[in-house]
C-alpha positions as CSV (number, residue, x, y, z in Angstrom):
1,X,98.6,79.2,120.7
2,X,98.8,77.3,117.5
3,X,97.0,79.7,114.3
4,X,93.5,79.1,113.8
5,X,93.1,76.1,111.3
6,X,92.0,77.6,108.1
7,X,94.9,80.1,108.4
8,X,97.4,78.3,106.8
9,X,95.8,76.0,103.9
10,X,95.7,79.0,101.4
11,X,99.1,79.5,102.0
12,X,100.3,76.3,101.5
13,X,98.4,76.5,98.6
14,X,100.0,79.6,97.2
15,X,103.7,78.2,98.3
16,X,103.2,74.9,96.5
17,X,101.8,77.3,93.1
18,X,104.4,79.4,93.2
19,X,106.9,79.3,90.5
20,X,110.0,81.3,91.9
21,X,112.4,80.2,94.8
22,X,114.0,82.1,97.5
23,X,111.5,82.6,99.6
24,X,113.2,84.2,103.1
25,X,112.1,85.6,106.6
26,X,112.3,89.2,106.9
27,X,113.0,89.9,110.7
28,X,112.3,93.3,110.4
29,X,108.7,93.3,109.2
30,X,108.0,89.4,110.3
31,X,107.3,88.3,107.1
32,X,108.2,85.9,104.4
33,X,109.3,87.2,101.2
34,X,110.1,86.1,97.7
35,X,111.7,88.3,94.5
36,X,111.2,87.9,91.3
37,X,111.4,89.7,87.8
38,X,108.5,92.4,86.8
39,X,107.7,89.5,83.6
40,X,106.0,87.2,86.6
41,X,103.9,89.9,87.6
42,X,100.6,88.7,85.7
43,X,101.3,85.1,87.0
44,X,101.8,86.3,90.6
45,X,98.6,88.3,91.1
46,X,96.8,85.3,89.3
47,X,98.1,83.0,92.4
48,X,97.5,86.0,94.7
49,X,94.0,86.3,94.3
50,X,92.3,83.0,95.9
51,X,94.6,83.8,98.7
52,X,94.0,88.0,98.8
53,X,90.3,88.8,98.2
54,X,91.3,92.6,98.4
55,X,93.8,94.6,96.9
56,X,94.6,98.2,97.9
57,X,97.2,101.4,96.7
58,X,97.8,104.4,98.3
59,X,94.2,105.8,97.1
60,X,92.3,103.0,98.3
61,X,93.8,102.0,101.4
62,X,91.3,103.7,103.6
63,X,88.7,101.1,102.5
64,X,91.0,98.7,103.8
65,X,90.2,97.3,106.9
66,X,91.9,98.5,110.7
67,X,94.1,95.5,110.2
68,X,95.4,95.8,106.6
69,X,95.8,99.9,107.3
70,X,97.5,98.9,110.4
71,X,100.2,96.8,108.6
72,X,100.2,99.6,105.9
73,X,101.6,102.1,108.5
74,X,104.0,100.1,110.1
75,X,105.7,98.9,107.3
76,X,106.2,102.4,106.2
77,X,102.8,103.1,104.0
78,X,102.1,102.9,100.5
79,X,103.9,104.3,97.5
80,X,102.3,104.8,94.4
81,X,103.4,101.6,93.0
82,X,103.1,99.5,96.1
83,X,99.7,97.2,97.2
84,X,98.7,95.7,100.1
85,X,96.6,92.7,99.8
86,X,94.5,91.2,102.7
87,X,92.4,88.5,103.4
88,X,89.4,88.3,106.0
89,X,90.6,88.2,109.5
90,X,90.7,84.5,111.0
91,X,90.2,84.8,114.3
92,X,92.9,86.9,115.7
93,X,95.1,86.7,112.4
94,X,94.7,88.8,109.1
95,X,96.5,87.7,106.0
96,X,98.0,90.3,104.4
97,X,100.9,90.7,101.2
98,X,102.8,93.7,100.7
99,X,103.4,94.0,96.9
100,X,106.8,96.6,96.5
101,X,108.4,97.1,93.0
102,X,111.6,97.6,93.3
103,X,112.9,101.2,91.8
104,X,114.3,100.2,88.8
105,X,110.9,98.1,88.1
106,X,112.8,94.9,86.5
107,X,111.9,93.1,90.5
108,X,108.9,92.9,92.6
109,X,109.2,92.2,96.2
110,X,105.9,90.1,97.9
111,X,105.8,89.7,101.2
112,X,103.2,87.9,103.3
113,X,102.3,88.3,106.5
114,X,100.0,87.2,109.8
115,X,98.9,90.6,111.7
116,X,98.4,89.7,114.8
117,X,100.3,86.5,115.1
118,X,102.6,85.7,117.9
119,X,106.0,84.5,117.4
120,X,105.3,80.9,117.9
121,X,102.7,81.7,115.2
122,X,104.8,82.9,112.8
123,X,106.9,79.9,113.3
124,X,104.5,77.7,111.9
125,X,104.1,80.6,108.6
126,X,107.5,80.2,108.4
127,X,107.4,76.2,108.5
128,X,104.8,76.5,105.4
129,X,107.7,77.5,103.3
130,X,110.4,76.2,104.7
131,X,112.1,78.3,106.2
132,X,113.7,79.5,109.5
133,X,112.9,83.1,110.8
């Protein structure tokens, strides 16, 4: 089942804004992900927000909705530094973006995501930036 169409054009979007390279699959959490240095940090949330109507920490995840607290816990919740971003659910797929500073806080780690998408799915996520999962 192909992802419902307005799915992907804020993605593109974001992918064709966005500054850094590297973006990768992350087979573990089935995600894309991109590094970059702590300095981009302003920048990034600026391209983040069209994409990620709500943001969330550890205090206000339970706001969040089933979805976003969903990915929350299976990616291993989160720390007082982390945020989870979502979008509105499109049809069976929510948009989400994990936001994890590394430790030494010179590198942030953003991951996006499709809860609920099935592998063919997250193919075509992984086709928006150009990469293989």
């Amino acid at each position: 089942m192909p992802l419902p169409p307005a799915v992907l054009p804020p993605i593109r979007t974001l992918k064709a804004s966005w500054p850094m390279r590297g973006w990768s699959y992350d087979n573990r959490l089935e995600c894309v992900a991109s590094s970059f240095p702590s300095s981009f940090a302003p920048e990034a949330r600026g391209l983040l927000d069209p994409l990620f109507p709500h943001v969330f920490s550890e205090r206000t995840l339970k706001h969040a909705s089933e979805a976003i607290r969903r990915v929350a816990e299976r990616t291993g919740g989160v720390r007082s530094t982390q945020l989870v971003f979502g979008a509105p659910a499109v049809g069976h797929v929510t948009p989400y973006g994990l936001w994890w500073p590394w430790e030494e806080a010179d590198t942030i780690s953003l991951r996006i995501g499709l809860d609920g998408a099935s592998d063919p799915e997250l193919m075509e996520l992984c086709a928006c930036f150009n990469i293989d999962p």
